[in-house]
MARBA-3410 file (N, C-alpha, C, O; in Angstrom, 1 decimal):
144
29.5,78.8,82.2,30.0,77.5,82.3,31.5,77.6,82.6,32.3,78.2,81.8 ~ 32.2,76.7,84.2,33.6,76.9,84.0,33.7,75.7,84.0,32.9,74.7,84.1 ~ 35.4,75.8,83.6,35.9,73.8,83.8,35.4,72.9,85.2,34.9,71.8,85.5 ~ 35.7,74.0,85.9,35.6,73.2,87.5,34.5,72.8,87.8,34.4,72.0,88.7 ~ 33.6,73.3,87.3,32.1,73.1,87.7,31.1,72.1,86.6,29.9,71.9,86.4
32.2,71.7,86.2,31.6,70.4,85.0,31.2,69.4,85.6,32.0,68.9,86.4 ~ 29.7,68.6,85.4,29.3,67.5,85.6,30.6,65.9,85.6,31.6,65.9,84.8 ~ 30.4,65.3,86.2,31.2,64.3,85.9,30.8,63.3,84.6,29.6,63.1,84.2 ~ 31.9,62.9,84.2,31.6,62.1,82.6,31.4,63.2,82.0,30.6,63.0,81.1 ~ 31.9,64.6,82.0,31.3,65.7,81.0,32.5,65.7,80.1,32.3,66.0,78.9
33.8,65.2,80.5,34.8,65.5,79.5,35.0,63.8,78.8,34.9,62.8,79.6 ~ 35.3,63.8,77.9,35.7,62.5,77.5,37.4,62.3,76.8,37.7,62.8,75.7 ~ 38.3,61.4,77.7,39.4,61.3,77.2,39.7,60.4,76.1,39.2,59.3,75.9 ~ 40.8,61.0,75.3,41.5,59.7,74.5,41.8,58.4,75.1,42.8,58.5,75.9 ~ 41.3,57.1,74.8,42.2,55.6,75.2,43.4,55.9,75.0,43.8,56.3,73.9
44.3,55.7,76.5,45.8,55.5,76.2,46.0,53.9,76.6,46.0,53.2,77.6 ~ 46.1,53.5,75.0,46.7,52.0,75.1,47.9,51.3,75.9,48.1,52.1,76.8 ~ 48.5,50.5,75.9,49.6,49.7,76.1,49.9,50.8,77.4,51.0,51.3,77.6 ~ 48.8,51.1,78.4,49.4,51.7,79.8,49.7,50.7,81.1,50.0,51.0,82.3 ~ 49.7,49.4,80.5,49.6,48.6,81.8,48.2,47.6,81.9,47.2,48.1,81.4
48.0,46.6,82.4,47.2,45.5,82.5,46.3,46.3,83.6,45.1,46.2,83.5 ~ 46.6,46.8,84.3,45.1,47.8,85.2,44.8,49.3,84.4,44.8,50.2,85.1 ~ 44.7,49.5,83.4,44.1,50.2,82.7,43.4,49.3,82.0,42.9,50.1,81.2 ~ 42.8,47.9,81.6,42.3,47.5,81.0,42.7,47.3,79.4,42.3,46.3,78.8 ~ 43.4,48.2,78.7,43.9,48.0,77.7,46.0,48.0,77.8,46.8,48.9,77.6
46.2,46.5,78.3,47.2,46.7,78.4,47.7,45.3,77.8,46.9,44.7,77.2 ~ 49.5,44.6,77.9,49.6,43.4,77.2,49.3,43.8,75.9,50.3,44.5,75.4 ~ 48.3,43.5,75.0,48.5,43.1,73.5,47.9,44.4,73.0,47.9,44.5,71.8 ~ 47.4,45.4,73.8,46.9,46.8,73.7,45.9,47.0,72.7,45.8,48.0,72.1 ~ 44.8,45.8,72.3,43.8,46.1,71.7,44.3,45.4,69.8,43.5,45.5,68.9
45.8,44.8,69.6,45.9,44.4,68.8,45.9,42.6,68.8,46.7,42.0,68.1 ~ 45.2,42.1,69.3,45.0,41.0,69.2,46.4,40.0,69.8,47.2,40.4,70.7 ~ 46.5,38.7,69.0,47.7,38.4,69.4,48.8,37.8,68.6,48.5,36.7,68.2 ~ 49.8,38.2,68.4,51.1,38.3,66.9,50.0,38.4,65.6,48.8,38.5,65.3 ~ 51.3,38.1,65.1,50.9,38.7,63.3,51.4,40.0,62.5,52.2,40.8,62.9
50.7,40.0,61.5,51.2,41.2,61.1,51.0,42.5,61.2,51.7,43.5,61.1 ~ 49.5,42.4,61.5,48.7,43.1,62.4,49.3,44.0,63.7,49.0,45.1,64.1 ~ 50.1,42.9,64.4,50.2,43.2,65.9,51.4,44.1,66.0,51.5,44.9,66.9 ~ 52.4,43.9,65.0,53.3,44.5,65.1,53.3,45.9,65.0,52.2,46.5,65.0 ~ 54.7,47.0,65.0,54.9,48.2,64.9,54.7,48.4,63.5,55.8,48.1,62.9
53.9,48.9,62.8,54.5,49.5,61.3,53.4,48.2,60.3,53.2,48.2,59.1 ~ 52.8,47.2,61.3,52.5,46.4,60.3,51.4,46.9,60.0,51.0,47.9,60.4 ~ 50.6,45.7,58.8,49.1,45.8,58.5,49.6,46.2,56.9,50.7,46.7,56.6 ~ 48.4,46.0,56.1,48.8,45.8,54.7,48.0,47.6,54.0,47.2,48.3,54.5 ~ 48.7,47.7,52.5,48.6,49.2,52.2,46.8,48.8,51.8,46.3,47.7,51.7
46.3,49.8,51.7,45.1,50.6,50.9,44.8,49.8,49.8,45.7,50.1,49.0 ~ 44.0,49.0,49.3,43.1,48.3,48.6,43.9,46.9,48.4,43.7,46.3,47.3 ~ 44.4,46.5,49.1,45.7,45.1,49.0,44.1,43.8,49.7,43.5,43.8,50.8 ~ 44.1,43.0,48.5,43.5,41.9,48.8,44.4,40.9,48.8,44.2,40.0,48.0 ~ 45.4,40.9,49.8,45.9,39.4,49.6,46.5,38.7,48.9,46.6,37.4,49.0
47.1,39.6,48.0,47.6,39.1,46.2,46.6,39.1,45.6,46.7,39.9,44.6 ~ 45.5,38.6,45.7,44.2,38.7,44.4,44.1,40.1,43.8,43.8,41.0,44.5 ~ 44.2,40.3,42.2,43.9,41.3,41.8,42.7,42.5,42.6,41.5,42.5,42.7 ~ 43.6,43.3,43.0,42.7,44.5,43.6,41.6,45.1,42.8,41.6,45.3,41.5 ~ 40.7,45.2,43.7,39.1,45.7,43.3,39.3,47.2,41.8,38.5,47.5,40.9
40.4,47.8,42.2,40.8,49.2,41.5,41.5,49.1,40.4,41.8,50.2,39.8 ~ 42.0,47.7,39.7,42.5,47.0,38.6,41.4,46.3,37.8,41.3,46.2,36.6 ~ 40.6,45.7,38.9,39.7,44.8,37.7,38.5,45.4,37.3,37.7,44.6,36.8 ~ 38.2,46.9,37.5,37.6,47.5,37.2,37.6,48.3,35.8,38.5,49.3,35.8 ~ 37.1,48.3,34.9,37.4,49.0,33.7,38.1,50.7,33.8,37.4,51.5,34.5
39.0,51.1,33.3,39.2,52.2,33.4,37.9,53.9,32.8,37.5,54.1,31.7 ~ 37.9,54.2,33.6,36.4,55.2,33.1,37.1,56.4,32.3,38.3,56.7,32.7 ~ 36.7,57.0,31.4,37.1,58.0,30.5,38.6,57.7,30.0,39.3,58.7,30.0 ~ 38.9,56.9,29.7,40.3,56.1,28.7,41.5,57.1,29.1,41.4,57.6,30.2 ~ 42.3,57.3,28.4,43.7,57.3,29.0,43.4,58.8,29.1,42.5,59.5,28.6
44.5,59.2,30.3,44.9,61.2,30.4,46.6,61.5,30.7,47.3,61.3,31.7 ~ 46.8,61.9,29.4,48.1,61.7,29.2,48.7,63.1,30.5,48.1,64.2,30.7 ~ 49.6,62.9,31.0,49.8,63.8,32.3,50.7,65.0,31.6,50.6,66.1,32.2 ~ 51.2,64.9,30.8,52.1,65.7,30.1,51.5,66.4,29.1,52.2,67.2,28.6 ~ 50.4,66.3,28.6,49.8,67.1,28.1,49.7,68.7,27.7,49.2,69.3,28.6
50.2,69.4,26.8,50.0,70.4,26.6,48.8,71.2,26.7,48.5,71.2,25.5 ~ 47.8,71.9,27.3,46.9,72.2,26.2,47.1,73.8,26.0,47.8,74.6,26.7 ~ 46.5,74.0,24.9,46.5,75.4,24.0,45.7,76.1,24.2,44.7,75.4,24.2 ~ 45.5,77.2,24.5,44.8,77.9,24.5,43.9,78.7,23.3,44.7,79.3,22.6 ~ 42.7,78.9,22.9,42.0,79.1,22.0,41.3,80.4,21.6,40.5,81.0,22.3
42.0,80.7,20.3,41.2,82.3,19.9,40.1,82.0,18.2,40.6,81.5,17.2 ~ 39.1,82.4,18.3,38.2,82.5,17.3,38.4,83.6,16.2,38.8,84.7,16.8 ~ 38.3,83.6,15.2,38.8,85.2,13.9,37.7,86.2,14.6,38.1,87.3,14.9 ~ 36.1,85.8,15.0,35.5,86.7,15.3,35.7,87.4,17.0,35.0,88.1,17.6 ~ 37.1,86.7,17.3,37.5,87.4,18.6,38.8,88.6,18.0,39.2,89.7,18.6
39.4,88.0,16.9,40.5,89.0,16.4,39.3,90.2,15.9,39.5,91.3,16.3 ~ 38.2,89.9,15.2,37.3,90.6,14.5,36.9,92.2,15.7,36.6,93.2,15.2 ~ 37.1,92.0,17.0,36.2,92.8,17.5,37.5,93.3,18.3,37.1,94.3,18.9 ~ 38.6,93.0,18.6,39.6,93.1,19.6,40.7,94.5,18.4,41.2,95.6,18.8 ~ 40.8,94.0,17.3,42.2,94.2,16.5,41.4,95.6,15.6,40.2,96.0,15.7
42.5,96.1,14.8,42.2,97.6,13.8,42.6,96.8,12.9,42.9,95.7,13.3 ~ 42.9,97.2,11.6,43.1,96.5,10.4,44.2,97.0,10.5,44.4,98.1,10.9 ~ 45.5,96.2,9.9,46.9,96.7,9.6,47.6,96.1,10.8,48.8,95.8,10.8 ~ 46.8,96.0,11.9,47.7,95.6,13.4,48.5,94.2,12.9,48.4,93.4,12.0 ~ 49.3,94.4,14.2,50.4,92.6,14.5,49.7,92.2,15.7,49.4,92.8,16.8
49.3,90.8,15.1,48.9,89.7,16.2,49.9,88.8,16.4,50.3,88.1,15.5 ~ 50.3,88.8,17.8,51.2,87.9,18.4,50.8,87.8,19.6,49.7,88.5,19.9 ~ 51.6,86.9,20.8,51.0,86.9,21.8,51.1,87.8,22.7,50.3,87.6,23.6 ~ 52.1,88.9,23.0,51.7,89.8,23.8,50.9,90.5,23.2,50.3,91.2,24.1 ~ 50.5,90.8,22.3,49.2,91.6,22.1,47.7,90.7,22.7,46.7,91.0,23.4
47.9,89.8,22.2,46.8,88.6,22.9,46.4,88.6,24.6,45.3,88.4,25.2 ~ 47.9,89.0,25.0,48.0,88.9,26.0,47.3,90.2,26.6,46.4,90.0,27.4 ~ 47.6,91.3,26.5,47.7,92.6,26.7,46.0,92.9,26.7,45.4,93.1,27.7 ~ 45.5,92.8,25.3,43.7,92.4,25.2,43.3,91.9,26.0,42.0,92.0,25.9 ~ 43.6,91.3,26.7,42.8,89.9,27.7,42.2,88.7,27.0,41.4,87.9,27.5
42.9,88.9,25.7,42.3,87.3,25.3,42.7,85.8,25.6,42.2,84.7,25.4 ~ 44.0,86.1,26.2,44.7,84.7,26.3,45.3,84.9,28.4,44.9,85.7,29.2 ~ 45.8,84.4,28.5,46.7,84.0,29.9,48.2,84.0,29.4,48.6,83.3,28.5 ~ 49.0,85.0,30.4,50.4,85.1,30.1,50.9,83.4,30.2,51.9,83.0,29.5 ~ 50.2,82.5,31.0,50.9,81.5,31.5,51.1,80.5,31.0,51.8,79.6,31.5
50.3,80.4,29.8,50.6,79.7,28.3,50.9,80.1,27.6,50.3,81.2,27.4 ~ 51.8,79.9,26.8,52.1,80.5,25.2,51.8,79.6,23.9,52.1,79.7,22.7 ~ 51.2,78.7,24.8,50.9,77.9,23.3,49.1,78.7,23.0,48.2,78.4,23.8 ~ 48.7,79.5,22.0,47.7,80.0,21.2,47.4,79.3,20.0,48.3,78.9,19.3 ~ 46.4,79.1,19.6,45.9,78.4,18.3,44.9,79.3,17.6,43.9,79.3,18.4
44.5,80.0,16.5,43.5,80.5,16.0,42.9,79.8,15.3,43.4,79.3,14.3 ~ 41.3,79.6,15.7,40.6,78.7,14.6,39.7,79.6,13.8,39.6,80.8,14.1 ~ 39.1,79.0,12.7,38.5,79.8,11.9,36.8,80.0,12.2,36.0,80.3,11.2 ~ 36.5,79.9,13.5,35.5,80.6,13.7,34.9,82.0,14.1,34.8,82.7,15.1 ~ 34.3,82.0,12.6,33.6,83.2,12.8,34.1,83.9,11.4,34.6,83.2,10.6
33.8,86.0,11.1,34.2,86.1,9.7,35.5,86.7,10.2,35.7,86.5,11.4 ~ 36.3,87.4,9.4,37.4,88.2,9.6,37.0,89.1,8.3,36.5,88.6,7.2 ~ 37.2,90.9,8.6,37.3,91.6,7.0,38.7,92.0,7.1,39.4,92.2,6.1 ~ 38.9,92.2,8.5,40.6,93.3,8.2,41.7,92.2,8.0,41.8,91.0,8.1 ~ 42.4,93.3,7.6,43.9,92.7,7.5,45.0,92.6,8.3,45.8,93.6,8.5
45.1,92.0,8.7,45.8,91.2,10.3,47.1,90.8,10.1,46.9,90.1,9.1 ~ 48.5,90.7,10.4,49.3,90.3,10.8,49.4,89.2,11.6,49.7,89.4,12.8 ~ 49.2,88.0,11.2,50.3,87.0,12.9,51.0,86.6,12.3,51.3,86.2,11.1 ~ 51.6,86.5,13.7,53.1,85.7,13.8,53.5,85.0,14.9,53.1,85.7,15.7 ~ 54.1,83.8,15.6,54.4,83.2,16.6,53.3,82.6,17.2,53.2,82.3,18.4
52.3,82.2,16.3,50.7,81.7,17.0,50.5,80.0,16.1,51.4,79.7,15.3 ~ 49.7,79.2,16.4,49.3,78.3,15.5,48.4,78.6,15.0,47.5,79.0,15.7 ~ 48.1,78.5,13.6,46.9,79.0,12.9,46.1,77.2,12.5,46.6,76.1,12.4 ~ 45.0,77.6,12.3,44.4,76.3,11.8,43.9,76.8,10.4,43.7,78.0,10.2 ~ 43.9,75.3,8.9,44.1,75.5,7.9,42.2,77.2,7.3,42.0,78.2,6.6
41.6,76.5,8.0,40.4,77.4,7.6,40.4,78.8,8.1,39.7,79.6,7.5 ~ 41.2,78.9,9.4,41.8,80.3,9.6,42.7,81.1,8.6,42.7,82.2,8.1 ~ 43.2,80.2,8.5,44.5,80.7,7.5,44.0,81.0,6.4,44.1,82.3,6.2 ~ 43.4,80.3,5.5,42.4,80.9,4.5,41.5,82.1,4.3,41.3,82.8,3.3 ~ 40.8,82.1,5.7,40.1,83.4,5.6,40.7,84.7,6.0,40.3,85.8,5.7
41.7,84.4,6.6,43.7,85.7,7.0,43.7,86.2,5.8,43.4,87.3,5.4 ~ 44.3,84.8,5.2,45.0,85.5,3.6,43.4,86.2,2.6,43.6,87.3,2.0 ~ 42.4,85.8,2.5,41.7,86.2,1.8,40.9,87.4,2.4,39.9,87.8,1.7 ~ 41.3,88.0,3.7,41.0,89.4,4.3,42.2,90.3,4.2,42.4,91.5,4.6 ~ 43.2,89.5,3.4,44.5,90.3,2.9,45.8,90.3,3.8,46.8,90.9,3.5
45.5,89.3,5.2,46.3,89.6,5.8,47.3,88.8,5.5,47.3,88.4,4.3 ~ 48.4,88.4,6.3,49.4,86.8,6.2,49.6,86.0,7.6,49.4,86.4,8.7 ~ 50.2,84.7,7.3,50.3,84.0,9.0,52.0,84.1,8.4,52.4,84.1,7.2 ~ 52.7,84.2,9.8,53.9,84.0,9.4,54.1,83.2,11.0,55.2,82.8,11.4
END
């Protein structure tokens, strides 16, 4: 198949509007006649009814607020210290990091108290939760 040898009506061009009254779309170029419509730049934004409360307001909001600023933390269980750590070690976050348990790109870490702990662990620089912390200290370790 070349260009030149194309059926006629084989290619189909773009309408060029406002070319003149013998092109058929010329004068009001397919925008009717004045208004706001007609103009350069006019015509109203994306869900605008007219002043009447828009369809996207009087709708209930679905899953309630999402605060944009939000921190979130990232999450380690005792039975992930349990299988990762030696007894006596320092848990902070480059070690967290280093293990592959956490993402360099947060530093906010939280340990919750799921699961057992036996060894005795060191943290420091982490957030501990109160049931974690209990089972730390009572496997001998400390939160600091």
């Amino acid at each position: 198949m070349e260009l030149n040898k194309l059926a006629p009506k084989s290619r189909k061009y773009r309408t060029r509007r406002g070319q003149g009254n013998a092109s058929g779309k010329g004068t009001f170029s397919g925008r009717g006649c004045k208004g706001q419509n007609a103009r350069s730049g006019g015509g109203v934004r994306k869900g605008f009814e007219g002043g009447q409360t828009p369809l996207i307001q009087r709708i209930p909001k679905k899953g309630g607020f999402r605060n944009p600023n939000r921190i979130e933390t990232q999450v380690i269980h005792l039975s992930h210290l349990e299988e990762h750590f030696k007894a006596g070690e320092k848990v902070h976050f480059d070690t967290l990091v280093e293990k592959g348990l956490v993402h360099k790109s947060n530093p906010k870490v939280k340990i919750l108290g799921d699961g057992e702990l036996s060894k005795k662990l060191e943290i420091s620089g982490l957030l501990v939760s109160q049931t974690a912390q209990k089972a730390i200290e009572k496997a001998g370790g400390n939160v600091s």
